[in-house]
PLY file of the C-alpha trace (Angstrom):
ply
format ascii 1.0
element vertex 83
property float x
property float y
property float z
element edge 82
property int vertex1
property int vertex2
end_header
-57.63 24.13 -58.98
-55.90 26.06 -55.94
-55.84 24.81 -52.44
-54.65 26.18 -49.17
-52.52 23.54 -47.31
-51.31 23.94 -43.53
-48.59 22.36 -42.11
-47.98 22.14 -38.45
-44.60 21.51 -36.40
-41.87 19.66 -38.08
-44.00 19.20 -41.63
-43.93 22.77 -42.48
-40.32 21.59 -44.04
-42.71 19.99 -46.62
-44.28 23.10 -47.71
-43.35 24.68 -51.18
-41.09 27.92 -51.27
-42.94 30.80 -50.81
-44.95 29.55 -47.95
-45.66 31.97 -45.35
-46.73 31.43 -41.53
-47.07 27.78 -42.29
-49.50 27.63 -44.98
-49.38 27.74 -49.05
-51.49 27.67 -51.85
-51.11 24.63 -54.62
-52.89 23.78 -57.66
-54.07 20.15 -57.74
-56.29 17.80 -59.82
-59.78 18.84 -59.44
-61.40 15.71 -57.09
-58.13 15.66 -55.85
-57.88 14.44 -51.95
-55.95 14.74 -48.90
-53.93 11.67 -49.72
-52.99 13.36 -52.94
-51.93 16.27 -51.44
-50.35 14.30 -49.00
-48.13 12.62 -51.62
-47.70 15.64 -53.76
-46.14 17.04 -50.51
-43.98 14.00 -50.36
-45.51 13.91 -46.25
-44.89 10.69 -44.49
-48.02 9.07 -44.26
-46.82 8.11 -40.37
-46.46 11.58 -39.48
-49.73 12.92 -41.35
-52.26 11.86 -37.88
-54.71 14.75 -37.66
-55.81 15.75 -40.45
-58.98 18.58 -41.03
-60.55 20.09 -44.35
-62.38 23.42 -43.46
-61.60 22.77 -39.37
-63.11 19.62 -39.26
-61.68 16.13 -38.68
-61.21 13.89 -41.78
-61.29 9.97 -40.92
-58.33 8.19 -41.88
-60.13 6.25 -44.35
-62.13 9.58 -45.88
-58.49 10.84 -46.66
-58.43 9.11 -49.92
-62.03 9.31 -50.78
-62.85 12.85 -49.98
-62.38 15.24 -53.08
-61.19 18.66 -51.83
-62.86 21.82 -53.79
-61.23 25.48 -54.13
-62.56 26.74 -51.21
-61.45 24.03 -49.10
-58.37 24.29 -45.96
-56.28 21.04 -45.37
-54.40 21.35 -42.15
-51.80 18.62 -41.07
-50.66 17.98 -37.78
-47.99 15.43 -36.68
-48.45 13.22 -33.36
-48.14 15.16 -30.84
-46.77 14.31 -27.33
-46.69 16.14 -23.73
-48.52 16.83 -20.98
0 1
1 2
2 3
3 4
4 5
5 6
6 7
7 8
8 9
9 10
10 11
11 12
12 13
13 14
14 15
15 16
16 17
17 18
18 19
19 20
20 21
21 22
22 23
23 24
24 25
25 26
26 27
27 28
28 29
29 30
30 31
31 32
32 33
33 34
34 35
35 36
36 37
37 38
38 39
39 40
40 41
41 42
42 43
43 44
44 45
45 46
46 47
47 48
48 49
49 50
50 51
51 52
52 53
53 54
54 55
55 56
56 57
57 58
58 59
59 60
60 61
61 62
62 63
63 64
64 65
65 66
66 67
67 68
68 69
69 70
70 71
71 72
72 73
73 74
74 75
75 76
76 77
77 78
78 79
79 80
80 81
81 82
């Protein structure tokens, strides 16, 4: 099944060719979850801290438990600092 992933700040590196504004489209194992994505995408765990499926936040621990469906939007955000 298809996914859209977003990748914020200095992940978007991470994101297949062909991404555009951020954001691509991979198949994955259906049940798959964020932390599969997460290592398909070869992210460092470390910089993976907010994390959301469909705009909402995903607890750390739901990351692995989770299955993502074809509907679904994983956006990734490193830490962020400033102020």
């Amino acid at each position: 099944m298809k996914v859209k992933v977003k990748l914020f700040a200095m992940l978007d590196q991470y994101l297949p060719r062909g991404a555009v504004d951020n954001e691509a489209e991979i198949e994955i194992e259906d049940a798959a979850t964020a932390e599969d994505v997460i290592a398909k995408l070869n992210l460092p765990q470390d910089l993976c801290h907010l994390v959301l499926v469909n705009g909402s936040y995903l607890e750390r621990e739901d990351r692995s438990t989770r299955p993502l469906t074809p509907t679904d939007v994983l956006a990734i955000w490193p830490p962020i600092a400033g102020g």
